[in-house]
C-alpha positions, -999 to +999 in steps of 0.1 A: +000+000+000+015+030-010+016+061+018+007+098+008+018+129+026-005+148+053+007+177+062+002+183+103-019+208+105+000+222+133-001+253+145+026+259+172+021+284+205+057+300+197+054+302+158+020+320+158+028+341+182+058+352+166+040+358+133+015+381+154+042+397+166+059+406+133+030+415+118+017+441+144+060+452+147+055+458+108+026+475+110+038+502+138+068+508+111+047+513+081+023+529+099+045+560+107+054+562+067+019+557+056+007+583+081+033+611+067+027+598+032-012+605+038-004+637+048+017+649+024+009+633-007-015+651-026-028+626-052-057+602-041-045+575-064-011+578-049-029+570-016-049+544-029-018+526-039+000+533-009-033+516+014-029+488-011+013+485-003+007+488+037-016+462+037+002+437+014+036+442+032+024+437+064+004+406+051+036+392+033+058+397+067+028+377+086+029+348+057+073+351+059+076+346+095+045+318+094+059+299+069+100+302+092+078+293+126+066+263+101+029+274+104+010+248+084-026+251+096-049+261+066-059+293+082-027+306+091-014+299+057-012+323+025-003+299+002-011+259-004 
């Protein structure tokens, strides 16, 4: 009988908490940039795209530090 592989599905304390805790560190860092940029950047669509960077950097140091702390519950994961 041939065996497949199943992932875990684990979710460690120390992994997820470290992901949380990158994510919210990144955040407080952007959001001081993004806050200045709002302010003085004139252009909507340059703010539009600057919301749209903020969120996606923040999201890909969550998914960077999951996927170090070996995250592989489906609902912590970005990407299959």
């Amino acid at each position: 009988m041939a065996e497949h592989y199943r992932h875990s599905g684990r979710a460690p304390l120390v992994g997820a908490v470290t992901a949380a805790l990158a994510g919210i560190a990144c955040a407080c860092l952007l959001a001081v940039v993004y806050s200045f940029a709002i302010v003085w950047i004139p252009f909507v669509y340059l703010n539009v795209l600057l919301t749209l960077a903020f969120g996606g950097i923040t999201g890909f140091a969550v998914a960077w530090f999951g996927q170090r702390m070996k995250i592989r519950r489906r609902p912590f994961r970005c990407r299959s």
